[in-house]
C-alpha positions, 0 to 999 in steps of 0.5 A, a space after each residue: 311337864 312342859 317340854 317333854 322327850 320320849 324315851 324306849 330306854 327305862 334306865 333313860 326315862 324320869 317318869 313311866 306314863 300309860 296314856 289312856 283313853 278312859 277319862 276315869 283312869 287318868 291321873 293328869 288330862 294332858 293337853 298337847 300344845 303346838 309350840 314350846 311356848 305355851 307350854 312352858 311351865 305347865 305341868 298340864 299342857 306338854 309340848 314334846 322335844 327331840 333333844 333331851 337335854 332340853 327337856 324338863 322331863 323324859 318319859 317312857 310310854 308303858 302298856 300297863 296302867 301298873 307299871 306307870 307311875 303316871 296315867 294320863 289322858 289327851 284332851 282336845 282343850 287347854 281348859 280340860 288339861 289339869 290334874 285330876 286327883 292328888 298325886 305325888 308327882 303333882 307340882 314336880 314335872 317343870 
């Protein structure tokens, strides 16, 4: 997802994310990187904007694993960032 920009509007967000703190529910382990850089082009490793328009992609943060069409879990590490399990976003958030 690469560079990414928060939204509290759904009508603004491109994809509803429930970020969870059980391993076993995530979608994606999503590493927070500290520059846009390293993020660029990585679907895994997300660096967030301010500026919508350029962000790859724009998120809604939900409270509900049900209403999210992504769940995610924030690793410490970009060598535990990755997909973890086939999803039909996967491939489509750079």
């Amino acid at each position: 997802m690469a560079l990414i920009s928060v939204t509290a509007v759904r009508e603004r967000a491109d994809v509803m994310v429930h970020v969870t703190d059980t391993r076993a529910n995530a979608d994606l382990f999503v590493f927070k990187a500290q520059s846009r850089n390293m993020a660029r082009g990585q679907e895994e490793v997300w660096y967030e904007v301010d500026v919508v328009a350029i962000a790859d992609v724009s998120i809604m943060l939900v409270d509900s694993i049900r209403a999210a069409d992504l769940v995610v879990h924030f690793v410490n590490s970009r060598d535990l960032a990755g997909w973890r399990r086939s999803h039909d976003l996967e491939g489509k958030l750079v």
